[in-house]
N, C-alpha and C positions, 0 to 999 in steps of 0.2 A: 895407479891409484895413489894417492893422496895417503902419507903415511899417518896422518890425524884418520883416516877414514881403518886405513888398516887393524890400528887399535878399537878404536868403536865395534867392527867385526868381530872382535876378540870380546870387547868388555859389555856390550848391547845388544849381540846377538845372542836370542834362545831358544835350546828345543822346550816342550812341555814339560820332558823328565826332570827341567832344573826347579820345578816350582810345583811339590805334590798338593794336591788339591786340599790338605789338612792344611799347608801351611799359612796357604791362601788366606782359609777361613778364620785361623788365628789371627793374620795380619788384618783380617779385616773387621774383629771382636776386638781386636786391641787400639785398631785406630777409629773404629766409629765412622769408617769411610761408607756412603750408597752408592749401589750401584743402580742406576738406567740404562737397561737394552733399547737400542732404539732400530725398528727394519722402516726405512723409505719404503712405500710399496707402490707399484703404478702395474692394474691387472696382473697379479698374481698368485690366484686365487690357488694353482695347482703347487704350491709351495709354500707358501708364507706360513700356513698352518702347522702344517709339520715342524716349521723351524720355532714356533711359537709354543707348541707341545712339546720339546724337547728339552725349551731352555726352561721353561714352565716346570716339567717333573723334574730335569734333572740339576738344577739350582737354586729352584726354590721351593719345592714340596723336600726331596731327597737332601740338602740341604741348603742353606739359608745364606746365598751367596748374592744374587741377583734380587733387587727390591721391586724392581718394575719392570713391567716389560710396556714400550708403547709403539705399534703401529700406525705412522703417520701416509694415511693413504692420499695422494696427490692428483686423485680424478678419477678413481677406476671405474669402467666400466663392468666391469665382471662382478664377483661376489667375493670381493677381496675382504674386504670391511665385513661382512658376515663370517667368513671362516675364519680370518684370526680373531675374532669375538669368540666365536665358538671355542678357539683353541687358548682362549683365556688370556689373550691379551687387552688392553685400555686401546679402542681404537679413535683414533681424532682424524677428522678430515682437516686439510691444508689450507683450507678455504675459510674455515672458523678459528685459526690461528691466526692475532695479532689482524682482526680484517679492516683498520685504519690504512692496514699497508697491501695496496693488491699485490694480490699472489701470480706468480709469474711460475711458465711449468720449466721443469729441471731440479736434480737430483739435489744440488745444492742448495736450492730455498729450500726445500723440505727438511733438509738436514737440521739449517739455521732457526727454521722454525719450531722445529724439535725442543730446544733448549728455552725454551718459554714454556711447552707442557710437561717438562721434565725436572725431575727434583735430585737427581743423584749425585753427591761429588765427583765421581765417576761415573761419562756416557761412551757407550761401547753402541758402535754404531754394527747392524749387520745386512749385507742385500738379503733382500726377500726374497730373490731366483734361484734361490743354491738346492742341490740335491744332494740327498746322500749328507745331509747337515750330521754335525755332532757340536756337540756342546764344547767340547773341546776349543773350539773357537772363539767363547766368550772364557771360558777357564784362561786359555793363553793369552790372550791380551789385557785382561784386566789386571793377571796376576804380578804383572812387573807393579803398576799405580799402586796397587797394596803394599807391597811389600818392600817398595824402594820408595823415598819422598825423595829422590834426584830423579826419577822418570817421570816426564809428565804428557807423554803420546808413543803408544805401542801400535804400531802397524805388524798387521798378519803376515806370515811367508808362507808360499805352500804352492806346490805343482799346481800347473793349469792346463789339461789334458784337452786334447781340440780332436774331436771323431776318432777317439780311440788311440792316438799319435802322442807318449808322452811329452809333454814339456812345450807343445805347439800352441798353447792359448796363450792369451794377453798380446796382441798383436801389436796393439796401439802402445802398450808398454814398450815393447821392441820396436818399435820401428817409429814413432815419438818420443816418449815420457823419456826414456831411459839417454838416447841422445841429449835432449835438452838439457837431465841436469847433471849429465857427463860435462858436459860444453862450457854452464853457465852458473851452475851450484855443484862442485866435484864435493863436495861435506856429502852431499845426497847419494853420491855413487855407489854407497854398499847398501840400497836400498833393494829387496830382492821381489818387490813386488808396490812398488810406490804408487797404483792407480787404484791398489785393492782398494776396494770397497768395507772391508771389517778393519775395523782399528775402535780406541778407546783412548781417551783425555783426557783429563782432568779439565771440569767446567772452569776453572781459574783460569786456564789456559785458551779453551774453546770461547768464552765470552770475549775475550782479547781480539779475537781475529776477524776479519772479514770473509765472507765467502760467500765464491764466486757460484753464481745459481743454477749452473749447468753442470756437464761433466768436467769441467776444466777443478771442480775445488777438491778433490785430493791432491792434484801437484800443488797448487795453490795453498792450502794447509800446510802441507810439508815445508814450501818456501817459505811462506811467513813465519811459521815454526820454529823454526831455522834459526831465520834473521830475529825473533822474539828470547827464546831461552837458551838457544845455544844446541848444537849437536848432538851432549852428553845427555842431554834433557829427551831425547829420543831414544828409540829402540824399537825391535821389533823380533816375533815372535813364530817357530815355526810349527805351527799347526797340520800340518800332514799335507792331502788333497783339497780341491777348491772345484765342484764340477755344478755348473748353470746354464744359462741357457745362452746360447752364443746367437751376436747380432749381425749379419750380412754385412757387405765390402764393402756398400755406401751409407749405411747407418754408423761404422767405425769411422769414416773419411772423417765425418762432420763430427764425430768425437773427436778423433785427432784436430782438426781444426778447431775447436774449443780450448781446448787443452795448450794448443800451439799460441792460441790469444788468451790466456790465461799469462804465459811464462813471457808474452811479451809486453802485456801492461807490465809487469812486473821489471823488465828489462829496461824498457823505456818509455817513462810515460810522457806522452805529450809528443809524440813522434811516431803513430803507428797508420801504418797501410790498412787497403779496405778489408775489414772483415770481412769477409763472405767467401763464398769457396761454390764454383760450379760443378757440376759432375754430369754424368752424360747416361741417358739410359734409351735401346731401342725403343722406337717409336714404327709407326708403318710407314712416317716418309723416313726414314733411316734415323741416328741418333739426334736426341734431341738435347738442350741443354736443361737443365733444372741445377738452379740458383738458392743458395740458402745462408742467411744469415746468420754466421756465427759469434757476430759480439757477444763480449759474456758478459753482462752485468754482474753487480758486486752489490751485495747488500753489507752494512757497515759490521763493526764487532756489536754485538748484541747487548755488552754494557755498554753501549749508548741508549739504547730505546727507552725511550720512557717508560713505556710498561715491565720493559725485564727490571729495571731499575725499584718501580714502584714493590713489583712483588719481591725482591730481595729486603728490601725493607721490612716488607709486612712480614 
């Protein structure tokens, strides 16, 4: 490990205990900073709510930490959109966001598109799947952006338990994400969960970047990140456990393959093999092939758009 990274472990890593939730709130009475939660949600119906009723009493009725909460729901079928309504969040469909520009599905438009219906100086993004949610999770990663103006993106750290087996989820973290930016950004290597899905930025930060519309843009944030503010300008936070709904062997491949064409636009542009990644599943004449296309489009930083631009004005 990279002795630049050694100290960052020492001076950017935290548990909760380092940041009591009073002091948070002073830091954030004293700078005037908002906060936006923001949950991606695609069919979520059996969880979103709870995580939206949680953050809902315990931050903003119990105290006045979090200014919004907004559910951007990216096509559901189910009654996702109804129960975080019910659970008192602002819900917006993906589809009536910015609609000069089609909406493409993946986790990453939705993110991007976020930052158009969102007003916070601080956006703390959270997946909709989680169970067993605590608030604790938007407590810890917003609390470094308040409290520090050198921190401008906190990503979550926290056990990811796979049927009961501690420490066995995040797959594609291990067996992707984590080689890549061993190999090709070592700065990244004391990342102790770089695909998690909860983290928080500062919109100065966020409207800078580009991202990638699939699963590939949390590596992709982190590297641009990187290369934008510098190392010290990151951190990240350990928030305890992390338990959701896990995806089968062939819905992770085509994550990994995302993720993997993410870190290589990035590597080398203008020199890249075919995207797309086959994989094989029984059929009744024996296995057959099934083909999927994993380019990952990249929508621009967001102070480009004309309308983000227009409403910053206004």
């Amino acid at each position: 490990m990279l002795k630049e990274v050694e100290h960052w472990l020492s001076t950017r890593s935290w548990s909760l205990t380092d940041r009591p939730l009073h002091k948070i709130l002073a830091a954030k009475h004293r700078t005037g900073q908002s906060v936006s939660v923001v949950l991606p949600a695609l069919n979520e119906e059996a969880t979103v709510g709870d995580i939206v009723a949680i953050i809902r009493h315990d931050l903003m009725q119990q105290v006045p930490l979090v200014d919004e909460i907004v559910v951007v729901d990216s096509g559901s079928t189910d009654r996702t959109s109804e129960v975080a309504a019910a659970a008192g969040a602002r819900v917006v469909h993906r589809d009536d966001i910015l609609p000069r520009i089609p909406a493409v599905p993946g986790k990453g438009e939705v993110l991007w598109r976020s930052l158009l219906v969102t007003g916070g100086d601080i956006v703390c993004f959270i997946d909709a799947d989680l169970k067993e949610f605590s608030s604790d999770f938007v407590t810890g990663i917003v609390g470094p952006l308040l409290t520090d103006p050198g921190v401008d993106l906190v990503k979550a750290m926290y056990d990811r338990p796979l049927g009961g087996a501690a420490g066995q989820g995040g797959r594609v973290t291990e067996l992707m994400a984590r080689p890549l930016l061993n190999m090709h950004w070592p700065q990244l290597a004391g990342f102790v969960q770089p695909l998690g899905g909860e983290y928080a930025a500062r919109r100065s930060l966020l409207e800078q970047l580009p991202f990638p519309v699939g699963y590939g843009v949390e590596l992709g944030m982190l590297v641009d990140a990187l290369h934008l503010v510098g190392l010290d300008a990151l951190a990240q936070v350990d928030v305890g456990v992390r338990k959701h709904r896990h995806q089968d062997g062939q819905a992770l491949g085509r994550m990994a393959a995302q993720i993997y064409r993410t870190a290589q636009l990035r590597l080398a542009r203008g020199h890249l093999i075919r995207p797309s990644l086959t994989q094989f599943e029984r059929g009744p004449d024996g296995f057959e092939p099934r083909t999927y296309s994993v380019d990952t489009e990249e929508r621009p930083p967001m102070a480009d758009i004309t309308e983000y631009q227009s409403r910053k004005v206004a």
